[in-house]
N, C-alpha and C positions, 0 to 999 in steps of 0.2 A: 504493500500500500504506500502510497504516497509517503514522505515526512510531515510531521506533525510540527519540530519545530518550536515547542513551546515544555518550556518548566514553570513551574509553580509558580515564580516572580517573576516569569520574561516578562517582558515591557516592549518588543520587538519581534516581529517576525520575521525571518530568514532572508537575509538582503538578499535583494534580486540583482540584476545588473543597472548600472548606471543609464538614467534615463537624460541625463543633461542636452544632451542635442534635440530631445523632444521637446524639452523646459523652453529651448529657446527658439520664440516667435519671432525674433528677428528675420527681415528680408533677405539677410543675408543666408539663413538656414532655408533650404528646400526642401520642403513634407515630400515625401515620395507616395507620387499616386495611388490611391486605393482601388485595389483591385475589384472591386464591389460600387468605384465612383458612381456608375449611371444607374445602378439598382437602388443606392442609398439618395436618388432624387425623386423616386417614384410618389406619388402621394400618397397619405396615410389608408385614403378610400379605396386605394388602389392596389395596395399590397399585398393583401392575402392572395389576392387575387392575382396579378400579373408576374408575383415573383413566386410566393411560396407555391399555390396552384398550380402554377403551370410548368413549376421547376419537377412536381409530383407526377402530373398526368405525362410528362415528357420520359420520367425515369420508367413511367408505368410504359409507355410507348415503344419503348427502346427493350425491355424487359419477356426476352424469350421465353423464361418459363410460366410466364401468365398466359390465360388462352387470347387467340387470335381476338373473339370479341372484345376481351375485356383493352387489349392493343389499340381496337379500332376506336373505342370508344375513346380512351387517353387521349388518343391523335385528334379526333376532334375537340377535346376538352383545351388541350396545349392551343388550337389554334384559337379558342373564342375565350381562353384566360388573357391570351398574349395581344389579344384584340386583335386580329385577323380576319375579318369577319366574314369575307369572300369564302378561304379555305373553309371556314369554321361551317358555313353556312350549307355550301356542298357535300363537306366530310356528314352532315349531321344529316343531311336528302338521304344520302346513302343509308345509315343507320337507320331509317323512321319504323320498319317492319321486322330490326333484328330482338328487339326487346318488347312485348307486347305491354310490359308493366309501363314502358318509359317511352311510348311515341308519346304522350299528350307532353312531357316533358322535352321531348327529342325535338316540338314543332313547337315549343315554346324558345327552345334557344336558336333554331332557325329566323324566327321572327322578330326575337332581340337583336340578333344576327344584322337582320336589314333593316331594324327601328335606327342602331349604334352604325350602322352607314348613313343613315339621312335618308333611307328611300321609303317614305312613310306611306305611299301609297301598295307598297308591297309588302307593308305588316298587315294588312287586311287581307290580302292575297295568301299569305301565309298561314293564317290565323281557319284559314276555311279549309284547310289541311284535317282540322281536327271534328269533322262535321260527326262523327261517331260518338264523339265525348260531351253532349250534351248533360250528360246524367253525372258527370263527373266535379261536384261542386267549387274544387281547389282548382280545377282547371280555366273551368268559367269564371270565377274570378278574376285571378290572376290574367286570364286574355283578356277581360272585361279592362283590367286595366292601363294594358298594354297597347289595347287600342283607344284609349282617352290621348295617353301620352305620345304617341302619333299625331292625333287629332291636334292635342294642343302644340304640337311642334309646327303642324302644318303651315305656315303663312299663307296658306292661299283660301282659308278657311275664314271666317267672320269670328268676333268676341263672342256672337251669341250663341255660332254654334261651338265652339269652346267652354262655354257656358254649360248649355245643354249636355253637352257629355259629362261635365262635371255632376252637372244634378243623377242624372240616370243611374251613374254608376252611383253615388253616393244612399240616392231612394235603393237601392237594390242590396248595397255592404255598409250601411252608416257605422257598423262597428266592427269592421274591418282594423287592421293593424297601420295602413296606412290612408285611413279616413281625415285624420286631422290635417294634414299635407292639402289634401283634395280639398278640403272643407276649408281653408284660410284662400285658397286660389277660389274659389267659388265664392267668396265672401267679396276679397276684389272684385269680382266681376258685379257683382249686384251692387255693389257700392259704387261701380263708375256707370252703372245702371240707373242710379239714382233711387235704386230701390234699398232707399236708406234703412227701414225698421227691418226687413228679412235678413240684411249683411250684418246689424247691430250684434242681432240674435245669435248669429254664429261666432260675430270674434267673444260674445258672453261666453256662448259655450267652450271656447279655444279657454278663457283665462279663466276659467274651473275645472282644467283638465292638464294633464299629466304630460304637456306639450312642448315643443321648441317656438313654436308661434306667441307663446304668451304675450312676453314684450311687442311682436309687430301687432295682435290684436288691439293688445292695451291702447300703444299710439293710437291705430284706425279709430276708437272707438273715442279715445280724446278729440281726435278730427269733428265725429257726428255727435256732438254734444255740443261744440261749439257753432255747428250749424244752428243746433236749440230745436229743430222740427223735430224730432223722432222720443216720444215720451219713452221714457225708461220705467221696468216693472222693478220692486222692488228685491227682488233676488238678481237682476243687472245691474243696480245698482248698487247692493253688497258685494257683489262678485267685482265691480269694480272700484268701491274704495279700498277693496282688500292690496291694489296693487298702488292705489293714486296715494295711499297711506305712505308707503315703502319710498315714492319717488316724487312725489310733489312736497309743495311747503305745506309746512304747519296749518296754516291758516286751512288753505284749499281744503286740507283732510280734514279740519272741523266741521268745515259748511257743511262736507257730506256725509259725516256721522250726526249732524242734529237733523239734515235733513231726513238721513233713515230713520232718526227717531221718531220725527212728525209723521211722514209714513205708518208703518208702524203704528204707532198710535194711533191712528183715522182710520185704519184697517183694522183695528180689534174695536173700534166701534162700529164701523158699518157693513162687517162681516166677520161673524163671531164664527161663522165654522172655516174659519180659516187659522183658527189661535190653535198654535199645537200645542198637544197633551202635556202637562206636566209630568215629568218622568216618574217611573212605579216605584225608583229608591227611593223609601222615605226617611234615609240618611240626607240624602239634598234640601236644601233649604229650598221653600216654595218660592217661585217668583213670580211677577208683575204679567198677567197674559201678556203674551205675543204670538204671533204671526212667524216669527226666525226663531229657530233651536235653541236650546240653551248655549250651545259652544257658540253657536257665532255670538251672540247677545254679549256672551262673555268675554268673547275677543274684542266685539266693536268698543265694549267698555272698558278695555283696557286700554285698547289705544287711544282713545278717548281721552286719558286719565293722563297717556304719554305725553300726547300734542297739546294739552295744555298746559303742559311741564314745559315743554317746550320754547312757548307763547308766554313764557315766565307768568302767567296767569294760574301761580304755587294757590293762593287759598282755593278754586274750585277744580285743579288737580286733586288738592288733598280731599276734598268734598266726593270727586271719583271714586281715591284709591278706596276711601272709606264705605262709600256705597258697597265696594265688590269687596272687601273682608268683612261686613255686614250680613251680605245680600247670598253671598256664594260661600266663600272659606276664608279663614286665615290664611294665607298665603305668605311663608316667610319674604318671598318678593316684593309683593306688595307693601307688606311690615314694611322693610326697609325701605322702600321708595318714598312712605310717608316720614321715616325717620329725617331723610336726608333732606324734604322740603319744610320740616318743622324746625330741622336743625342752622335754618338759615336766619331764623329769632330764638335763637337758643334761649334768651333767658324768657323771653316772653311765652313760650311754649316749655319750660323745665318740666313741668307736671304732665303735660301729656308723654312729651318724649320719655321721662319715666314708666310711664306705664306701658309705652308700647314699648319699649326696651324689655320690659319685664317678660311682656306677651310672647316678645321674640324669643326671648330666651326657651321660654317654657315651649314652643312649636318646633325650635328651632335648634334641639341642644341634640337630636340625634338625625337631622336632615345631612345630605349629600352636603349642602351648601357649610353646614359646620365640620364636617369631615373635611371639607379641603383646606379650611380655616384649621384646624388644627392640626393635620399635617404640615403647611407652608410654614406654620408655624416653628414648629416642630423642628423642620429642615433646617431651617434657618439657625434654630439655639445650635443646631448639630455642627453646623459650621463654622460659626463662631466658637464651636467648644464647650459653649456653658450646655453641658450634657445634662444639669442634674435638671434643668428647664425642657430642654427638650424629651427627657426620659418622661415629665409630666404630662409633657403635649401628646406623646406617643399614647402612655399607657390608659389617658382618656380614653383617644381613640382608639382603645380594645374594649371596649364596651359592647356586649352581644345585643344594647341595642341600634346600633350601625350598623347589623346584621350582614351583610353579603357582600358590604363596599369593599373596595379592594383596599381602599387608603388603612381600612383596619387591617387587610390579611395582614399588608408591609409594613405597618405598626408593630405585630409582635415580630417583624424579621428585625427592625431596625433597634429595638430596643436592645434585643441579643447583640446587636452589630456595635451599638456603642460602647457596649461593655466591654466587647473585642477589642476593640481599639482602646480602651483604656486597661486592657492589658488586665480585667478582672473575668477568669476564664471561666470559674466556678457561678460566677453568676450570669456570664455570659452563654454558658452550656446551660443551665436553665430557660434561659430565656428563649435560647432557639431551638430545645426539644419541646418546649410549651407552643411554639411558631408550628412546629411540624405534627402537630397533632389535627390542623384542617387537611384533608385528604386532596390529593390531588392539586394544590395549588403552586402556581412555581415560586410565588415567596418560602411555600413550604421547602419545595426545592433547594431554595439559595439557604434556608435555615441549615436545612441537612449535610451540604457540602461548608457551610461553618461551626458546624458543632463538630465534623470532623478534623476543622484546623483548630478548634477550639480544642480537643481532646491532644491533639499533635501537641502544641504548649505546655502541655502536663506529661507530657510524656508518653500517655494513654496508646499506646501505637493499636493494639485487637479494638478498642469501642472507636479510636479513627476509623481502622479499616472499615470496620460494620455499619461506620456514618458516611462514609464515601461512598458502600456499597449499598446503602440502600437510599442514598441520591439518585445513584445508577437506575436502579430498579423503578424508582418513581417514576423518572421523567427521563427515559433510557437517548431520545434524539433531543435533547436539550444542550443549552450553557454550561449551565451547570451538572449536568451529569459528565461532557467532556473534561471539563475542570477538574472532576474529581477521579475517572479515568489517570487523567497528568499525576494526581496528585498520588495514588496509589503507585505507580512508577517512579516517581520523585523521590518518593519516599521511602522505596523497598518494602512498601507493605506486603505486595503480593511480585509473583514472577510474571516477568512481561508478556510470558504467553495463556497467563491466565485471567489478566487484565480483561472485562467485559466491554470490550473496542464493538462502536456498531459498524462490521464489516459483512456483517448478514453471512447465511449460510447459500452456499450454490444448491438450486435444486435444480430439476427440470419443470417446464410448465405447467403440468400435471398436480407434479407435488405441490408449486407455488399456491394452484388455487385451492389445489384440499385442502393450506395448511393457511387459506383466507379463510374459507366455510366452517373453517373448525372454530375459527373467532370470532364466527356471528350468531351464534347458538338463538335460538329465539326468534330468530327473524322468518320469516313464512316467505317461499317462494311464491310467484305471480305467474300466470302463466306469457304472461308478455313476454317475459323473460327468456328466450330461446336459443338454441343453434342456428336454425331456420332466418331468425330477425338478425341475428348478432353477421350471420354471411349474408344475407342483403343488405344490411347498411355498408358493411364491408367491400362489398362488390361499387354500390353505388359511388364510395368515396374511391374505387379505383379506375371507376367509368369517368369521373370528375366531375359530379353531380353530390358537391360537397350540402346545402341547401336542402336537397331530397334527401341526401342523409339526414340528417338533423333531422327533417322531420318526424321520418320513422324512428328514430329513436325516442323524442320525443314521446312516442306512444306509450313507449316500454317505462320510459323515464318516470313516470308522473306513478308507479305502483312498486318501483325498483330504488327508489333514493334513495334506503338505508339498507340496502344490501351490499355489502362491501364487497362480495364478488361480482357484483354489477356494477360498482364503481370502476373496480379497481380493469376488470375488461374492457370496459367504455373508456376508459383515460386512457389503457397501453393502447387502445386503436386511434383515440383521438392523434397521441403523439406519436404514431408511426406514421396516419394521414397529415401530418404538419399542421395539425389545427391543436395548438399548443394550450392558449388560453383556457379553450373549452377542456381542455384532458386536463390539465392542474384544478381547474377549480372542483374537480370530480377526486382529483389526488387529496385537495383542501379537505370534501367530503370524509373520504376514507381514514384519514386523519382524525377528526375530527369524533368517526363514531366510532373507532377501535379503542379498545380496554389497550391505554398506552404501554403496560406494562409489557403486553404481546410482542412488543416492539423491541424486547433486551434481544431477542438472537432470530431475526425474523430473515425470511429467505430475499435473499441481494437482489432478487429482482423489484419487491416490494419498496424496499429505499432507492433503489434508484426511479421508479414510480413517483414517490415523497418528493426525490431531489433530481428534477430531470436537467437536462444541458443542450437547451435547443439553440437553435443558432449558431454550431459549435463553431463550424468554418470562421465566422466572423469573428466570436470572441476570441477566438483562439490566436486570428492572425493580428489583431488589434494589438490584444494583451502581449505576443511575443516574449519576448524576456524581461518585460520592462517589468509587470505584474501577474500573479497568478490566477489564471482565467476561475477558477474555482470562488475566490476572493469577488471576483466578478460576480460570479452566481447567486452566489451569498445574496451581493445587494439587491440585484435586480428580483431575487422571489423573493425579497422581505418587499421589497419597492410598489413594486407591480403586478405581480403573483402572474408576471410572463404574458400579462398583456398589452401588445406594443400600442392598444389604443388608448388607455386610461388617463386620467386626469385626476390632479390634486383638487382641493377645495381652493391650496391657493396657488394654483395656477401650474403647476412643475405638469410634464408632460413624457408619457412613454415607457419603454421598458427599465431606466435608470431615471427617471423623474426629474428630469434636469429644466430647470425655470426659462423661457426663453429668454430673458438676457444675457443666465450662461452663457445657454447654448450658442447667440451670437457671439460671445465672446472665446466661445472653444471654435468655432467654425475659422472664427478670425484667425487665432493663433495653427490650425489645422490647413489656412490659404485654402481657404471653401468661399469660392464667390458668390455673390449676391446671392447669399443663405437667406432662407424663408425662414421662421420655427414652426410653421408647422408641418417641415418636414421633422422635426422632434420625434413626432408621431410615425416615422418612418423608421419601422428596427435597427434596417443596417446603421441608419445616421446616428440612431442614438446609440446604439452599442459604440460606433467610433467614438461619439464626442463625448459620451459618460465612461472609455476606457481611459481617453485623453483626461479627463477630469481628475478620474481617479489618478493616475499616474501624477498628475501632477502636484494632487494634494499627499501623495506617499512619501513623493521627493520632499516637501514642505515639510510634512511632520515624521524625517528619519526615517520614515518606515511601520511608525507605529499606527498600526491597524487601528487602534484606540481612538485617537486623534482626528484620523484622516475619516472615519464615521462620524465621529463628535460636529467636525465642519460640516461636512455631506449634506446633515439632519439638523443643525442647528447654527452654521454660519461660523465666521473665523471669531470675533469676539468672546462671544463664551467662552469657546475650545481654549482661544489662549489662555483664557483663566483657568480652566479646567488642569491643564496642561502646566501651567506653574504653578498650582494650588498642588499637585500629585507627584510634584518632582520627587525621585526618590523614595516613593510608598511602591509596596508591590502589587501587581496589576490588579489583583482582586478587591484590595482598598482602593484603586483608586476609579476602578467603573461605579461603584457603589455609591461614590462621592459627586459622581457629575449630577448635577442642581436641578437643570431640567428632567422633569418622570419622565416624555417622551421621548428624550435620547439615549438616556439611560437606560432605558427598556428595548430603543433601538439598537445601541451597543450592543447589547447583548444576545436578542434574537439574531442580529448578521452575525455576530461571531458565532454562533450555535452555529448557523446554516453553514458557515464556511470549513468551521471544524467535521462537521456530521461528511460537508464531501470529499474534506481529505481523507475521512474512515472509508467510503465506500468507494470511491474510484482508484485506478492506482494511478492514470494521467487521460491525459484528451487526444 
């Protein structure tokens, strides 16, 4: 197997070679062309599809011992992935009668075929190919569609009959999967129609719906309000100050929460079977009839309460917040919203903020919102040292009424941890076998791999061993379980060939999956679940009718999602068809529902399942000697979980999550011209410019893996301090120390992923 590299206190992993000529961006350094340049320009929309697809149905093409059909098929999949649409469209005439399952599919990509040439009068022509498949519901749709989007391509055609197709198909699939798309284009059209109240109606229904259009509806719909002719019903106009709240002024959002209230109001007098039901909990406190739900009533009075906060108009903010902890619940939120506008005449308000101080307390002493308060807290003494404050903020929060937070699990870790560090091991080995007493948790985890250096200290070497090993045993592909691996070789507890390394055992396929089923005891078979389905989706994905697979899977999917031999078959086909995404998030599954423990000596096909390496060619030639393409891996499935399309909340993009200003500025130093970012979204690009990244944050911080994650995940500020704050501590103090919980938790899941793949691979 690979080297591992790592003792008890390294602080370094295994220097690589000097990357200095890559360090320098100067124009006087020339990048040497990437052998992947014009595939890493392809668009994100386009990539599964013109590079991984068609790279697959070309090997399936080329591939002698596949049968002749399943070749021909390839051959035409290679020509309409690669957009060819001429060949693609003849190759697929010829196929229309060799598969009788796939002519309605075989005369759909024929027809895509000459829609993606421009020749829209010959998607109709095409389309009548399939005059047998009337009964066929998926089909008729889908052609139903195919010829709108013709129609609307055509320019020789009129808005109205553009129009008209739009309605038709819409009256026949209004809840269709790609209704909303149709439904915002038909909404323009009746709106440059002048048929202002029917186009109103649909961008309402776009911005209470689950859409991309929301924002263009919102605008259109600000447009036809300010015309002023088209009256608005009262569920259009909560639907839309839900949005005019979020992006207008203060003001604006008032007028149209009193206006709904006057609504409303005039509605539960002149039409009382309109007030809906007060709800049957008669824990809820009864409210004022209306006409709108309880939730919205109580959303529009919240914001109600915000935008007069706002409007600095504090005394009938506070007259709100007070209404709805009156009217609805105590809300520690609330609580404090009014704290904070009473505390602006502090002395004139002393007696109320008193008592609502009090109220808080008593609502609020075992809420989420006090668990983070009293961890920060916590953290905080911890770093500055004054342990015996921070051991109080800790051991509050272990309080069994905090019940399931995690801030409590890591409370009784950290309390153990401080006492480590201050070098009291007797009371520190209490502390963290008290930590390890919740089952399954990974603070427990990190308890049990320090009550074993905790015992090391004393000399304790048999209750080390047994705390090492049964870190091991918990949480066998973890952090911490590697760690403690290290640390039983460190430290001669055991012989290195009886070390429990997850190297998995070899079996054959056979065995792999009887020694899945043996780990799912309980679970009831489906009959979906087949040989029969499993070699047709199979076939399908090697015909290149990736799409048709899916579907049929699908079928089996929706009675099979906790069967882990149905995962774990579906993901090894997903990633041998290059549909990587879909196969990990099914490996996440398998994960997920196995008794981890299964997991101490499980067969080497199954982790490498867990820990797949796609992309290999790319990463491989990127990372060269400069970094270990493994280290690579690590980030990109903590990152991305291997889908090259994903997106952050705040903004990072792709398989290595890299923010597009990066990425301009790795494309720059990379001499990548007039770079776009959202080629980001393009795998090869981002594996080049998140190899380039890393490499270059490796060189920055020496080598140490620590660091160069710390920045990744949290930026160079911190890290530095992080990084002078740890000088000199050994590595296990000093991950434990970094300040932020989300990189500290980051650290440590890549380095788990990175170590688990030098256990199972032995190179790329």
């Amino acid at each position: 197997m690979a080297s591992l590299g790592w003792s008890a206190d390294a602080v370094t992993v295994a220097p690589a070679m000097s990357s200095t000529a890559v360090l320098d961006s100067s124009a006087s350094i020339v990048i040497p062309p990437s052998p992947y340049a014009d595939l890493e320009q392809i668009p994100s929309n386009k990539f599964q599809n013109v590079v991984v697809r068609a790279e697959r149905a070309l090997k399936n093409s080329l591939d002698s011992t596949l049968p002749k059909k399943v070749r021909d098929f390839a051959k035409a999949a290679y020509y309409y992935y690669r957009e060819d649409w001429d060949s693609a469209y003849a190759a697929y005439d010829s196929l229309r009668s060799t598969d009788p399952q796939l002519t309605g599919d075989v005369i759909l990509r024929m027809a895509q075929s000459v829609y993606r040439k421009g020749d829209y009068r010959a998607v109709w022509e095409t389309l009548k190919l399939g005059k047998g498949l009337e009964k066929d519901e998926k089909w008729q749709r889908v052609s139903s569609r195919l010829r709108i989007e013709a129609a609307m391509a055509d320019s020789t055609l009129s808005d109205r009959a553009h129009a008209d197709s739009l309605k038709v198909f819409l009256d026949k699939y209004s809840k269709s999967s790609d209704a909303d798309v149709l439904k915002y284009r038909y909404a323009c059209y009746l709106e440059k129609f002048k048929q202002l109240k029917a186009a109103k109606k649909l961008y309402t229904q776009l911005l209470t719906s689950p859409t991309p259009f929301k924002d263009s509806s919102f605008a259109a719909i600000r447009r036809l309000r300010k015309v002023g002719r088209v009256q608005e019903t009262l569920p259009e106009k909560v639907a839309y100050a839900r949005m005019a709240c979020a992006k207008d002024e203060a003001s604006v959002c008032l007028s149209l929460l009193d206006s709904i209230r006057i609504i409303d109001s005039a509605l539960v007098l002149s039409n009382p079977e309109q007030i809906v039901p007060a709800p049957e909990d008669t824990s809820l406190k009864p409210l004022p009839p209306s006409t709108l739900n309880r939730d919205t009533r109580i959303y529009l009075w919240e914001k109600r309460a915000v935008t007069l906060r706002t409007l600095k108009r504090n005394a009938e903010s506070i007259e709100q917040f007070r209404y709805l902890l009156d009217s609805v619940e105590a809300r520690p939120l609330w609580m404090q919203s009014v704290l904070r506008l009473l505390r602006s005449h502090a002395t004139k308000n002393a007696a109320e903020i008193k008592r609502m101080d009090s109220l808080l307390h008593e609502v609020n002493q075992y809420s989420k919102e006090n668990a983070n308060n009293l961890w920060v807290r916590g953290f905080e003494y911890e770093q500055e040292q004054q342990y015996d404050s921070a051991l109080i903020c800790f051991k509050q929060l272990t309080d069994r009424r905090f019940k399931n937070n995690m801030k409590r699990q890591w409370a009784k870790f950290r309390i153990g941890f401080i006492y480590y560090k201050q070098e009291m091991w007797n009371e520190a080995i209490a502390a963290f076998t008290e930590a390890t007493k919740d089952q399954f948790l990974w603070s427990g985890s990190g308890a049990r791999m320090f009550l074993g250096d905790a015992y090391m200290k004393l000399g304790k070497d048999s209750l080390a061993r047994a705390a090492y090993l049964d870190c091991i045993r918990d949480f066998p592909l973890a952090y911490y379980a590697h760690r403690s691996r290290i640390k039983l070789e460190e430290y001669k507890l055991m012989a290195a060939k009886d070390i429990p390394f997850a190297h998995g055992i070899p079996m054959s396929p056979e065995q792999t999956l009887a020694w899945i089923r043996a780990s799912q005891k309980g679970v009831r078979a489906d009959s979906s679940y087949n040989p029969e389905r499993y070699k047709r989706i199979k076939t399908l994905f090697q015909y290149g009718f990736a799409e048709e697979a899916f579907a049929v899977y699908d079928e089996a999917r929706k009675k099979n999602y906790k069967r882990l031999d149905f995962l774990y078959e579906y993901g090894k086909l997903f990633y041998e068809m290059g549909e990587t995404a879909a196969g990990y998030r099914l490996a996440r599954q398998f994960q997920n529902n196995i008794d981890r423990r299964r997991l101490m000596a499980p067969p080497i096909a199954v982790l490498h399942y867990l820990y797949p390496v796609p992309y290999t060619e790319q990463v491989v030639y990127h990372s060269g000697t400069r970094i270990d393409p493994f280290f690579v891996y690590s980030v990109m499935r903590q990152e991305s979980i291997f889908n090259f399309e994903i997106a952050s909340k705040v903004g990072a993009c792709g398989l290595l999550q890299i923010m597009p200003k990066t990425g301009e500025m790795l494309a720059k130093a990379e001499q990548i011209p007039d770079f776009d970012p959202k080629l980001l979204y393009n795998a090869y690009m981002n594996i080049r410019l998140g190899i380039r990244y890393l490499v270059d944050l490796k060189a920055e911080y020496q080598d140490d893996y620590m660091y160069v994650l710390g920045n990744y995940n949290a930026g160079p500020k911190p890290t530095k301090r992080w990084q002078a704050a740890g000088e000199g501590l050994p590595w296990d103090i000093r991950v434990e120390e970094i300040s932020y919980w989300e990189t500290r938790e980051y650290v440590k899941r890549v380095m788990g992923n990175y170590w688990i793949y030098q256990e199972i691979y032995d190179k790329l």
